[in-house]
ZALO-161909 format. One line per field, with one value per residue: residue in three letters; residue number from 1; x, y, z of N, C-alpha, C in turn. Coordinates in steps of 0.001 Angstrom, whole numbers, plus 500000, padded with zeros to 6 digits. Example, Ala and Ser with C-alpha at 12.3 -4.5 7.8 and 13.67 -1.06 7.14 Angstrom:
2
rest = c(ala  ser)
nr = c(1  2)
n.px = c(513190  512850)
n.py = c(494310  497750)
n.pz = c(507800  507080)
ca.px = c(512300  513670)
ca.py = c(495500  498940)
ca.pz = c(507800  507140)
c.px = c(513200  512900)
c.py = c(496700  500030)
c.pz = c(507800  507870)
//
This chain:
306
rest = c(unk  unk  unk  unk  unk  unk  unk  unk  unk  unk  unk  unk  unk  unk  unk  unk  unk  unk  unk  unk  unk  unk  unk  unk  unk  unk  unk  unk  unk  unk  unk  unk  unk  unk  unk  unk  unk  unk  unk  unk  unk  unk  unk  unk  unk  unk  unk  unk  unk  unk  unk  unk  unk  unk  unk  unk  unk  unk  unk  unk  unk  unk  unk  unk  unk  unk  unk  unk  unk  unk  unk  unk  unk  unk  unk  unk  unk  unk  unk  unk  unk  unk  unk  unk  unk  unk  unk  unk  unk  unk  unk  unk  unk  unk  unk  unk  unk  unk  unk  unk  unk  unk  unk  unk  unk  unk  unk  unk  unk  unk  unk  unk  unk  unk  unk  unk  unk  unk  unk  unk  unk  unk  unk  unk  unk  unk  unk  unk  unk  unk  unk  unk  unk  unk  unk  unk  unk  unk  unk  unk  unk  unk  unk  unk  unk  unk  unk  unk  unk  unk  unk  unk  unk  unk  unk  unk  unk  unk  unk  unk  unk  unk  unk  unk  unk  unk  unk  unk  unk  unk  unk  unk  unk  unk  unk  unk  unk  unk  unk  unk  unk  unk  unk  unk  unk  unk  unk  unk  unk  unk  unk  unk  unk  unk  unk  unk  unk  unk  unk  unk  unk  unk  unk  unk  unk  unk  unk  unk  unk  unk  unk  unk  unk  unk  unk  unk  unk  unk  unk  unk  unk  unk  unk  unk  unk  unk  unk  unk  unk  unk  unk  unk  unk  unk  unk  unk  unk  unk  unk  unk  unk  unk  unk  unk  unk  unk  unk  unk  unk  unk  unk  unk  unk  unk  unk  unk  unk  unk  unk  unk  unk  unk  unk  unk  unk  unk  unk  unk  unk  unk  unk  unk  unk  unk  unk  unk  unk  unk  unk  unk  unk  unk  unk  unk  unk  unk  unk  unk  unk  unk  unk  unk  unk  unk  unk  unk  unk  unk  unk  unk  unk  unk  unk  unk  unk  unk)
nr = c(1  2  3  4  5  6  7  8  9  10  11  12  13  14  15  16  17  18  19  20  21  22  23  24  25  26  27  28  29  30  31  32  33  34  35  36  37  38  39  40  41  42  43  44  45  46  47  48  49  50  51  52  53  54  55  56  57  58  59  60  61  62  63  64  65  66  67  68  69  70  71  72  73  74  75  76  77  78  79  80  81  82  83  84  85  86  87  88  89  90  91  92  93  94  95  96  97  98  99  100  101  102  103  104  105  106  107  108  109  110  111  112  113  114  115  116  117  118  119  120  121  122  123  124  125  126  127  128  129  130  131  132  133  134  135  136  137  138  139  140  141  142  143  144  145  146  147  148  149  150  151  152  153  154  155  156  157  158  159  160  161  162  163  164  165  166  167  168  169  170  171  172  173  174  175  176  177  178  179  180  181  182  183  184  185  186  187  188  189  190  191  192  193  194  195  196  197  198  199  200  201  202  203  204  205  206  207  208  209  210  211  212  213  214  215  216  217  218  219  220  221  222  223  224  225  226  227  228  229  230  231  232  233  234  235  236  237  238  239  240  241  242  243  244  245  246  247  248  249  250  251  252  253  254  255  256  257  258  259  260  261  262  263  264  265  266  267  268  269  270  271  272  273  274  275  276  277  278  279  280  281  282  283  284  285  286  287  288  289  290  291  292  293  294  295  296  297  298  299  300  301  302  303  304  305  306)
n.px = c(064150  062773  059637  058183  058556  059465  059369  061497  063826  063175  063874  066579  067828  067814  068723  072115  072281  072028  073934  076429  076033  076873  079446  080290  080067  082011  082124  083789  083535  082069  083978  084556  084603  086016  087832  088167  089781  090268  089648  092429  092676  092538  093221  091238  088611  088860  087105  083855  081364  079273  075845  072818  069175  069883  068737  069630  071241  074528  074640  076734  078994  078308  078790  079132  077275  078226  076847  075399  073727  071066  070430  068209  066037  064587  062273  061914  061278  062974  062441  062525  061471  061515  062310  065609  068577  070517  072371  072471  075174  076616  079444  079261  078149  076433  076013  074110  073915  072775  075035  077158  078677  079541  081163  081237  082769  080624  081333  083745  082635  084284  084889  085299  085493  084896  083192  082681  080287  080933  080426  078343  075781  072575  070748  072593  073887  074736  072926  070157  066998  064657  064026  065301  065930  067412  068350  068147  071040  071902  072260  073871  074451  077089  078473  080307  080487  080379  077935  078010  076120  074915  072966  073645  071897  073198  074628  076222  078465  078178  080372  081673  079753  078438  075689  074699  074408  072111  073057  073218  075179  076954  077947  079467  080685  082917  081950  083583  086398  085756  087241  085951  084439  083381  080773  079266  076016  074483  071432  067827  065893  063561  063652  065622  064813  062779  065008  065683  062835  060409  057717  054777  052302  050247  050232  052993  055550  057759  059837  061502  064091  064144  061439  058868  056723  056003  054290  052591  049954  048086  047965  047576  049293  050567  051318  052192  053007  055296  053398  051177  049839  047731  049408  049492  047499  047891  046363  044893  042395  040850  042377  044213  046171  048004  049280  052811  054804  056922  059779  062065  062552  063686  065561  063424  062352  060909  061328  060581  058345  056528  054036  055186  057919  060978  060101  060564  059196  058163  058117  056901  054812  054037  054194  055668  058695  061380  063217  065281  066122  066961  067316  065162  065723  066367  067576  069098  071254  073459  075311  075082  072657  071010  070153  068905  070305  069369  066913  068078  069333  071002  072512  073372  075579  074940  076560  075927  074602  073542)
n.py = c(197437  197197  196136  196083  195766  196550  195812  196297  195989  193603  192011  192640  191762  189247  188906  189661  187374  185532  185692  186234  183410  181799  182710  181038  179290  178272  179112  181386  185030  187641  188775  191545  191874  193319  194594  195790  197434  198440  202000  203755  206249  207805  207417  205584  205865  205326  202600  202807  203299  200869  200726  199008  198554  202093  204514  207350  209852  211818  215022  216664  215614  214555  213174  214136  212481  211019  212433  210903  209620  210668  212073  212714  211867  213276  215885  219174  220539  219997  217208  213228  212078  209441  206224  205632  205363  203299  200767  199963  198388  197791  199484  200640  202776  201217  202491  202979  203949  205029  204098  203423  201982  202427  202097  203481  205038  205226  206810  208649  209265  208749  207417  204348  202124  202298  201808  201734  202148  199902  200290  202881  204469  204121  205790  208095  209137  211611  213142  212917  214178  213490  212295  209460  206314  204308  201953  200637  198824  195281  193047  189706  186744  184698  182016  181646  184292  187342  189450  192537  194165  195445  196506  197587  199276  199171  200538  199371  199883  199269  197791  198137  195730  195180  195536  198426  197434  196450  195921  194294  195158  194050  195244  194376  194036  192940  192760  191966  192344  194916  194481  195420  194126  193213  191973  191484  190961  189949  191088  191482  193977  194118  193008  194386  196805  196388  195856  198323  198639  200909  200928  199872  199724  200490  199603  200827  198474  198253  195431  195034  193483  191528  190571  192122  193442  197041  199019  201476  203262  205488  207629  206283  204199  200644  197686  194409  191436  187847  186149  186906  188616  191233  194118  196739  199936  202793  205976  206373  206986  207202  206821  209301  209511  210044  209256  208677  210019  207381  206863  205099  201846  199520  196623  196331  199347  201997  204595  207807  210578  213678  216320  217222  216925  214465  211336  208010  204630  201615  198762  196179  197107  199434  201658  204929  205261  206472  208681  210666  211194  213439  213471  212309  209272  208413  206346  203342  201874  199842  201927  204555  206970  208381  211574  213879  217200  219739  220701  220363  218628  217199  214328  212851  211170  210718  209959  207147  207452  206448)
n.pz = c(084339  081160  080238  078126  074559  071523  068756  067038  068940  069770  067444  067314  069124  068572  066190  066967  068380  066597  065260  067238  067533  065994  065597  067762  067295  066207  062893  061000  061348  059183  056282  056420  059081  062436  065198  068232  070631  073561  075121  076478  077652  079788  083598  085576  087778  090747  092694  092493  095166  096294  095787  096640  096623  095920  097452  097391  096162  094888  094236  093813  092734  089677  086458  082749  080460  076936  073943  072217  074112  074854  072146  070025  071687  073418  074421  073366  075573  077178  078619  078592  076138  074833  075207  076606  074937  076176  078230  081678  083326  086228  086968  084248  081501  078606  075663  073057  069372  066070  064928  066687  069200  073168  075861  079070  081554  084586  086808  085855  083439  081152  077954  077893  075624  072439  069621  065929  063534  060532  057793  055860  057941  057742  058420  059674  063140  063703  061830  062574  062541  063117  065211  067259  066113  067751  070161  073683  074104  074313  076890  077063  077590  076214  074884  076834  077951  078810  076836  075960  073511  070345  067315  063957  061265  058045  055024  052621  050066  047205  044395  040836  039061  041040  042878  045849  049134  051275  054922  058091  061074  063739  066635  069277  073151  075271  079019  080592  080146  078340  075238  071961  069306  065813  063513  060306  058211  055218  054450  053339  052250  053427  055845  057303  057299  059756  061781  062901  063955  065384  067896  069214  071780  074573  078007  079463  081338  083467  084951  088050  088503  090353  091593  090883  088461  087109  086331  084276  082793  081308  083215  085295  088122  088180  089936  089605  090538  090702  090017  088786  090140  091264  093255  094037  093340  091654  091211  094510  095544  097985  099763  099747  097871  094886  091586  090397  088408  086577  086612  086824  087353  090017  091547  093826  094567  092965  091208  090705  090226  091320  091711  093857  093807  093422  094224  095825  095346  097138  095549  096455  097667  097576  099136  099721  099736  103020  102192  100452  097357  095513  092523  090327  088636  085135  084582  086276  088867  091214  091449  090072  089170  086264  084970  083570  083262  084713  082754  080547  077247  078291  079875  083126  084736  088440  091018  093487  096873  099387)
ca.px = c(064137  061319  059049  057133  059947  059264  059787  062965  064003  063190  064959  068228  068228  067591  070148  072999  071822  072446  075338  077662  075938  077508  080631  081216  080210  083424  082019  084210  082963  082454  085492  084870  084861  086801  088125  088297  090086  089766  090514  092473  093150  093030  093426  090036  088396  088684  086025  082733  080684  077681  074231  071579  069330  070345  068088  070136  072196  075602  074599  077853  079987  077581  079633  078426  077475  077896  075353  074219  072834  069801  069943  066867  065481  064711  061495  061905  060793  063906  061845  062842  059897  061177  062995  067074  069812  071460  071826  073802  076185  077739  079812  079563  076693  076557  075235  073923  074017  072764  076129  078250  078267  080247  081221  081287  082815  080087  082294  084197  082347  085313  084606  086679  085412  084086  083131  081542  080256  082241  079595  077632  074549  071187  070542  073899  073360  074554  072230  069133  066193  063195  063722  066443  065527  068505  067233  069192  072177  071523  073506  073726  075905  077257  080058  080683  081076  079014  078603  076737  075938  074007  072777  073631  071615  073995  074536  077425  078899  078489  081568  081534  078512  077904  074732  074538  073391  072206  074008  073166  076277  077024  078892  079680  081723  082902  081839  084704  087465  086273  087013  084959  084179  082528  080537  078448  075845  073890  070286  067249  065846  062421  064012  066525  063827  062389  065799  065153  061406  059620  056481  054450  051494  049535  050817  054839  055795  059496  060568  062330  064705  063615  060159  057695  056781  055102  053128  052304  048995  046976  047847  047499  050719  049926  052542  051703  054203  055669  052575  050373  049033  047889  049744  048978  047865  047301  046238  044159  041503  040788  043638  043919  047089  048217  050644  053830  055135  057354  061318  062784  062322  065101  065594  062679  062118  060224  061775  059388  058497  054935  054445  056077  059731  061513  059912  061009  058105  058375  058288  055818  053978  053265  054555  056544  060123  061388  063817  065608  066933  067352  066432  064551  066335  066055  068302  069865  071828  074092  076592  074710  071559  070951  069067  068896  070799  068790  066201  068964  069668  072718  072597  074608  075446  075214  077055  074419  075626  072994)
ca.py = c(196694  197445  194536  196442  195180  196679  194580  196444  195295  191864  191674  193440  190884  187632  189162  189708  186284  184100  185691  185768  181597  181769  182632  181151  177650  178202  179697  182703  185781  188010  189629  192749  192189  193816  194079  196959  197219  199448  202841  204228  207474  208285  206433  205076  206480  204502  202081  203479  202647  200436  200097  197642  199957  203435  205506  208749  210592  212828  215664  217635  215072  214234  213595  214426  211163  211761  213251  209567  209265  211588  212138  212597  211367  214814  217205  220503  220896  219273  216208  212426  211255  207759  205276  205924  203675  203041  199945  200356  197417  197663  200780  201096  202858  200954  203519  203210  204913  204293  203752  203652  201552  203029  201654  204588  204825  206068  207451  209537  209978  208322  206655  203248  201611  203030  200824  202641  200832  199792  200892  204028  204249  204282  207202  208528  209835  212905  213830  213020  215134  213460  211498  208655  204676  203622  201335  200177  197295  194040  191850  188224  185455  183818  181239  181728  185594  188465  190558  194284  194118  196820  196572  199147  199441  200141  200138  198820  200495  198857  198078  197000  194900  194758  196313  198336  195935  196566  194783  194926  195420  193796  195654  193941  194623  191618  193744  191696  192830  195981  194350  194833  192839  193750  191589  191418  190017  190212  191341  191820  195469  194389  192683  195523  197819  195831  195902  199501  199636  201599  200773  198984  200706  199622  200040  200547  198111  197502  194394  195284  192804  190396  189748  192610  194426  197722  199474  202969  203136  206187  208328  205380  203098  199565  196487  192499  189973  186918  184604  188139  189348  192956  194371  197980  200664  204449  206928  205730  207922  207024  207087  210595  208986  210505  208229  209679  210086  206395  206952  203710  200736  198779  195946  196632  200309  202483  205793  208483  212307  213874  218216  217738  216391  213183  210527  206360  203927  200330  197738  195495  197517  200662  202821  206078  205266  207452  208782  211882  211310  214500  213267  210808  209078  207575  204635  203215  200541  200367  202493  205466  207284  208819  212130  215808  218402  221389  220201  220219  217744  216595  213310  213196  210469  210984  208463  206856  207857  205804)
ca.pz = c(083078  080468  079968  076906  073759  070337  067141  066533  070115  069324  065948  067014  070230  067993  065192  067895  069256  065959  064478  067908  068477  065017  065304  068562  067120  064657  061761  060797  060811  057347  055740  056856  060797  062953  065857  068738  071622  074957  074936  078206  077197  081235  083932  085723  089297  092162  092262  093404  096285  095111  096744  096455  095675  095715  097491  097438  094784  095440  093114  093347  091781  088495  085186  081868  079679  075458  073405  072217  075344  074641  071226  069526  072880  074533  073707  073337  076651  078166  079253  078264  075452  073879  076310  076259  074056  077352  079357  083057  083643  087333  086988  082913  080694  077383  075138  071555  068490  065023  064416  067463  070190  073655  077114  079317  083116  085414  087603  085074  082129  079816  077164  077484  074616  071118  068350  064815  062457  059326  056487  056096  058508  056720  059714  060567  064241  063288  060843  063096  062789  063222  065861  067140  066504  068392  071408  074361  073857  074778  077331  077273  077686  075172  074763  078991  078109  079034  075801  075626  071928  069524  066163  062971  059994  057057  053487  052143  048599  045623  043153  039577  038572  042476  043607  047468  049377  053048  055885  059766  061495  065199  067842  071314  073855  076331  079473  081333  079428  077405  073827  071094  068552  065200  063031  059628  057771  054944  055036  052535  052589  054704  057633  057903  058347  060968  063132  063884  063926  066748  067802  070723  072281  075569  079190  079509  081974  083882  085899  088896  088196  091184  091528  090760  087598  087746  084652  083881  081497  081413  084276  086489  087857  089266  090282  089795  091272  089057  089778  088023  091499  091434  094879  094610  092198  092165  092306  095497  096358  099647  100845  099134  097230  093533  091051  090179  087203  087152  085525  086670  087867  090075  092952  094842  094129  091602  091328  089547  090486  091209  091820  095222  093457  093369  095562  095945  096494  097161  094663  096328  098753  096971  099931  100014  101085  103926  101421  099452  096128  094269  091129  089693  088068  084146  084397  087788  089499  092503  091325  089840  089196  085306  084950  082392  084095  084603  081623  078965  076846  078861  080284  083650  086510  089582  091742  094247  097566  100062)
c.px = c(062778  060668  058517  058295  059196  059893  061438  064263  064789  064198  066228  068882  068152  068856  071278  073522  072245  073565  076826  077323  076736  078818  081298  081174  081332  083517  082877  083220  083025  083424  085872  084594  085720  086915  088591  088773  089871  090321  090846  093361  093444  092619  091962  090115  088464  087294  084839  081880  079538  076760  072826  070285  069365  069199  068324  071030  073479  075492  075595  078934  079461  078629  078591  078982  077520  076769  074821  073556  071404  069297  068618  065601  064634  063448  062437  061931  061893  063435  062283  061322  060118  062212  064529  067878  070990  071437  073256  073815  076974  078233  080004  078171  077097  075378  075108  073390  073175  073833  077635  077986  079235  080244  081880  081512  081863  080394  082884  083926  083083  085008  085857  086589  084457  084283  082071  081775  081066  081352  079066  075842  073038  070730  071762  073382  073492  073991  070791  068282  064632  063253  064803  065966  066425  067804  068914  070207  071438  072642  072907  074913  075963  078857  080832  080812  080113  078780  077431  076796  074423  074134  073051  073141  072484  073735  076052  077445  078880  079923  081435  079999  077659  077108  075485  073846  073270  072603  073551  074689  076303  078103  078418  080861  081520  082930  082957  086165  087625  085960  086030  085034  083138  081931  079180  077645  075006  072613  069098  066312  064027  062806  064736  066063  063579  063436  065275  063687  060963  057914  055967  053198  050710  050359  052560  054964  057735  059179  061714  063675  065039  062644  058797  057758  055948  054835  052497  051166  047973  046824  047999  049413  050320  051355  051789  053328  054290  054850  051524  049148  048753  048655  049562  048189  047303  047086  045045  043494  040754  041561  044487  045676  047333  048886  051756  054125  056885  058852  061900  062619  063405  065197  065105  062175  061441  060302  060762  059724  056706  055333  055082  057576  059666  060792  060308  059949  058362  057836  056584  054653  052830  053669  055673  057761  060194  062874  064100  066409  067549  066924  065911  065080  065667  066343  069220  070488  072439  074920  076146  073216  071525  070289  069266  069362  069703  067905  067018  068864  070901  072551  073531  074167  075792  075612  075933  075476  074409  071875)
c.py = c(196845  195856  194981  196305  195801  195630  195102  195713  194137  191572  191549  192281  189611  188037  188730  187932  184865  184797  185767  184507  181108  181424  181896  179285  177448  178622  180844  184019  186478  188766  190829  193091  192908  193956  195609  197046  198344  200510  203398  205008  208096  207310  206246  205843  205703  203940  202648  202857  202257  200186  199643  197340  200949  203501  207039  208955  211178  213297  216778  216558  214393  214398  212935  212704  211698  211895  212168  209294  209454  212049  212055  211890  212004  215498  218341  221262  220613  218289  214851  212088  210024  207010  205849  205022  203337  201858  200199  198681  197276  199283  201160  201375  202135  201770  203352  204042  204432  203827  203312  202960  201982  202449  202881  204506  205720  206830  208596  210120  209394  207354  205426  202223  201881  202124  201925  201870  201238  200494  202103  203948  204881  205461  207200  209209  211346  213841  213593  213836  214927  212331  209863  206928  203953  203004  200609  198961  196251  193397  190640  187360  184437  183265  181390  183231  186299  189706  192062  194084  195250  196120  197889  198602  199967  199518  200235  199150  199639  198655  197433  196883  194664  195899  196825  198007  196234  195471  195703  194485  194708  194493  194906  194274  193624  192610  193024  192432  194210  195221  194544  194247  193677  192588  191565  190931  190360  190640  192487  193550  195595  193839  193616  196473  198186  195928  196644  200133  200295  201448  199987  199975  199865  200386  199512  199854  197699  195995  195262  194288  191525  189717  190471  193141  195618  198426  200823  202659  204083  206905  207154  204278  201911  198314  195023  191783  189215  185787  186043  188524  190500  193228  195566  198486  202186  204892  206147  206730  208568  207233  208449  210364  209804  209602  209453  209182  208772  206494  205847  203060  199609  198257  196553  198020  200985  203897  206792  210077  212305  215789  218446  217296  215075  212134  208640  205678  201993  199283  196939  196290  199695  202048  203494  205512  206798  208256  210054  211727  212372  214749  212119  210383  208478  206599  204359  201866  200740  201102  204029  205888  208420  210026  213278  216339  219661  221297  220556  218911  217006  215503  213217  211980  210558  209907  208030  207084  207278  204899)
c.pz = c(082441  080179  078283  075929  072267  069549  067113  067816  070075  068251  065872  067939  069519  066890  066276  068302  067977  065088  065725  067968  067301  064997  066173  068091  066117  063547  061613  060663  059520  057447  056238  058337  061012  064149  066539  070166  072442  074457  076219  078072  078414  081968  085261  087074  090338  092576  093773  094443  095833  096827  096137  097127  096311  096212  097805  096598  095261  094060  092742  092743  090350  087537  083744  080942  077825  075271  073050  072813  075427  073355  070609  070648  073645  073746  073935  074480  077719  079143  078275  077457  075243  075471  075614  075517  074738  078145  080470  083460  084618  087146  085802  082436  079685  076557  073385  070560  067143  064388  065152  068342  071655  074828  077460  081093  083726  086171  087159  084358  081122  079124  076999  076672  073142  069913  067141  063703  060984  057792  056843  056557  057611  057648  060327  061912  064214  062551  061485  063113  063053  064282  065680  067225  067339  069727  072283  074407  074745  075283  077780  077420  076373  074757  076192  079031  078111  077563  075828  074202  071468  067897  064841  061791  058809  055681  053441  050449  047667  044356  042198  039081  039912  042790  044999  047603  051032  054040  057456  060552  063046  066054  069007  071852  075118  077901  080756  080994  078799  075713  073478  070364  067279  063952  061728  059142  056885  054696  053951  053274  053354  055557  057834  058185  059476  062361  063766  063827  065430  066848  069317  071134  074269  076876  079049  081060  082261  085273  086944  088843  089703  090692  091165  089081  087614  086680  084890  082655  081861  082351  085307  086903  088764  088836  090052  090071  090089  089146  089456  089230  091185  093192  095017  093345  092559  090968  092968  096632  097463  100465  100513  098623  095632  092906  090483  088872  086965  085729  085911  087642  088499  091567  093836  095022  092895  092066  090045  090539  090617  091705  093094  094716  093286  094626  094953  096514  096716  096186  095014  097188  097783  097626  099673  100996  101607  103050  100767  098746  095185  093316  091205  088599  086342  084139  085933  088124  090437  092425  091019  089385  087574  085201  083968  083609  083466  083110  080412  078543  077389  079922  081706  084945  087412  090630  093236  095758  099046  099577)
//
């Protein structure tokens, strides 16, 4: 889990946050909601073996995630530059778009729920060229229900005497059920900016999603606990130590890479698990492990397999 939150982040997670507390307190939503149900175009994999955490991959059964996944995400170089518009949910990616929001079986690859927004995106994803603002969905609870939710910047057409008028768009998806859910709202043309701004500078830090967080700033990577302990940091010269290059962060682990490959170090301790992953992963949980095939742009999970 990233601790470092850009403005657009913030905005899209407080939007989301008062137009479902909105609707669920009775207000209707606007006219032009809508409403999206599962798609189960084939029929699901046999539920995968989870571990808590993954420290090994099975890299012959990897399935390819859509191109949202990486979009505008990817140098040139076939290396990950901006953070992904992915969050992993148990055995589902929720993947965002500037315009699309997608629940995606890890297991399969199938897309079993696709929501696109109802207006025309102020950055259609398909027309991307300088780079993708899309940032990872947000899940929360709300009204007893778990929702993955995404934000879309759009413009809404004009008729008559009626100006276009920009509107941020809500996609969720109840990650019990599948449904989505689509909701609107009006929105003056400097906060709609702000949804999808990018920005933040300083050390990128993740939460393990216990008790540590661990921070990348400057070549260096160092951990503090949740009362702001330091507990390790490298590179550690004495101990003729290097830091690795740190791709995700998850229950008790910090998965990264350094010129010898993929290595797993411990959360609070700093040490080298006894461990072979494959890859290093981008995004992880007990079910699967995220990574570029062969430095393409191709997004692919690999089901976690110890």
């Amino acid at each position: 889990m990233h601790m470092r939150r850009t403005p657009g982040r913030l905005a899209a997670a407080a939007i989301a946050a008062a137009i479902l507390s909105a609707c669920a307190g009775g207000n209707p939503p606007a006219p032009d909601s809508a409403d999206a149900t599962p798609q189960h175009s084939a029929p699901g994999a046999p539920p995968a073996a989870a571990y808590d955490p993954p420290t090994a991959f099975d890299l012959t059964k990897g399935v390819a995630l859509p191109v949202e996944a990486t979009r505008g995400k990817v140098t040139m170089a076939g290396s990950i530059a901006k953070p992904l518009p992915l969050t992993l949910d148990g055995p589902t990616a929720y993947i965002a778009a500037t315009d699309s929001l997608q629940a995606v079986d890890l297991a399969t690859g199938r897309v079993k729920t696709m929501i696109t927004a109802l207006h025309q995106a102020l950055r259609p994803s398909n027309q991307l060229m300088d780079g993708n603002p899309a940032e990872a969905p947000v899940i929360a609870k709300v009204a007893g229900k778990r929702q993955a939710m995404a934000a879309f910047l759009t413009k809404a057409a004009g008729q008559g005497t009626t100006a276009d008028r920009l509107v941020v768009e809500l996609a969720t998806v109840d990650t019990a059920t599948g449904t989505g859910k689509q909701f609107t709202r009006l929105l003056d043309g400097a906060t709609g900016h702000e949804v999808l701004a990018l920005g933040g500078a300083g050390a990128d830090c993740r939460h393990d999603g216990r008790s540590v967080t661990v921070c990348t700033d400057d070549g260096s990577v160092f951990a503090v606990d949740d009362n702001a302990q330091v507990l390790w940091k490298l590179p550690d010269e004495a101990n003729h130590r290097i830091a690795p290059t740190v791709t995700a962060v998850w229950h008790g682990l910090v998965y990264g890479s350094t010129s010898h490959g993929p290595v797993i170090l411990d959360t609070r301790t700093g040490a080298d698990r006894p461990a072979t992953p494959g890859i290093a992963p981008a995004a992880v949980d007990a079910y699967a492990g995220l990574a570029l095939k062969n430095d393409a742009n191709i997004l692919v999970a690999y089901p976690a397999a110890g």
